[in-house]
C-alpha positions in Angstrom: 43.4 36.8 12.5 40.3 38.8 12.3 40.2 42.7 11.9 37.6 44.3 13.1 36.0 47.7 12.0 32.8 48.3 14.5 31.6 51.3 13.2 30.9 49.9 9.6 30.0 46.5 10.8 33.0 45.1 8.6 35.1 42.0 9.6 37.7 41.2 7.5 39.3 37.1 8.3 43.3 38.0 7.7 45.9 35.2 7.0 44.7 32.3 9.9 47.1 30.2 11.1 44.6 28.2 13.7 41.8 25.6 12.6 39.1 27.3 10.5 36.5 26.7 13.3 38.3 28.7 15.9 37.9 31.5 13.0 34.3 30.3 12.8 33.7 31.0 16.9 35.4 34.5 16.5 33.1 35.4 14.0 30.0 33.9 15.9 31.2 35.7 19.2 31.3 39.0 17.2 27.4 38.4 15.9 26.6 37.4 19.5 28.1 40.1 21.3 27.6 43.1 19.0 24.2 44.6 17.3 24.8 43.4 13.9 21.6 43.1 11.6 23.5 43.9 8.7 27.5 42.6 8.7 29.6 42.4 5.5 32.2 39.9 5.8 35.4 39.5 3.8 36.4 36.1 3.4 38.6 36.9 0.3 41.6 35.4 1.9 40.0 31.7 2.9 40.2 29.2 0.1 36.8 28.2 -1.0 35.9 25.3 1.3 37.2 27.2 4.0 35.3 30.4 3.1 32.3 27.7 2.6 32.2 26.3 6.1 32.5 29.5 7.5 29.7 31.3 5.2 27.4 28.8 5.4 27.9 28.2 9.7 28.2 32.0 10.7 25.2 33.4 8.3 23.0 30.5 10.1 24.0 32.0 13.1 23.4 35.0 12.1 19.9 34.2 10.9 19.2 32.2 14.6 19.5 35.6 16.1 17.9 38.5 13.2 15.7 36.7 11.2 15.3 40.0 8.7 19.2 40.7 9.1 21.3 40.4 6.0 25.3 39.3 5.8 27.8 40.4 2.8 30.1 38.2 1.9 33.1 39.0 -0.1 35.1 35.9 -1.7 37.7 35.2 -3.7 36.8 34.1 -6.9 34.1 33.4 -9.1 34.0 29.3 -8.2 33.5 30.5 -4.3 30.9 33.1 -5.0 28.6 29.9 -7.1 29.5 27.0 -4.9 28.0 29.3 -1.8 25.2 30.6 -3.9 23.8 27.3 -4.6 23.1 26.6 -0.8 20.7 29.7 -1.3 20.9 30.7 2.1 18.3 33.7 2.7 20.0 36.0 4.5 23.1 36.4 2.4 24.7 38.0 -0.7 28.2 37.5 -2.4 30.4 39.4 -4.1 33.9 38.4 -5.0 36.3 41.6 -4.3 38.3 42.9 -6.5 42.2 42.2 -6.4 45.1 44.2 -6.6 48.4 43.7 -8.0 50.6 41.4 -5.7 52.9 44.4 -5.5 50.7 47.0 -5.5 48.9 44.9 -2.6 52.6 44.6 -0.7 53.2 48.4 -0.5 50.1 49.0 0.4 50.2 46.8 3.6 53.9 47.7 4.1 53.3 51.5 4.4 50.0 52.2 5.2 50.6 52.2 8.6 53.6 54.8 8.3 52.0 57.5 5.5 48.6 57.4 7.7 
């Protein structure tokens, strides 16, 4: 569900098959647990009122607990990135990450794991 790279401070929300709030509390547990005043999160998978809820909930959190932290969020598309921005939430920026080919994107995932 959610990948996890602690050294960068880099959460990446995979394919969910759960309610988005339980990928909401995984995220919030993360900024709880860890020392995080500057977290990039890619939310390019989530569809854009998904990736709302979730932006707009977590960076509150996130705020709540470092007041002078920043969050990075990575979207989907264009429409995501402005329906977020309009909130004008002070601790964040967007960005919508770049996409791959679908097949391109399939090989990648299929043998990374076996060239590395």
């Amino acid at each position: 569900m959610i990948a996890v790279e602690s050294s960068n401070l880099y959460l990446e929300i995979g394919k969910y098959t759960t309610s988005v709030f339980q990928v909401i509390d995984e995220v919030k547990k993360y900024i709880l647990e860890k020392e995080c005043t500057s977290l990039t999160v890619d939310a390019s998978r989530m569809n854009m009122i998904d990736a709302t809820k979730t932006c707009i909930l977590c960076s509150t959190f996130h705020f709540a607990k470092y007041p002078e932290g920043s969050m990075l969020w990575l979207v989907h598309d264009k429409e995501t990135m402005f329906n977020i921005r309009t909130l004008r939430l002070k601790n964040i920026s967007l960005e919508v990450k770049p996409h791959l080919n679908d097949t391109i994107r399939y090989f990648e995932e299929r043998y990374r794991t076996s060239i590395l």
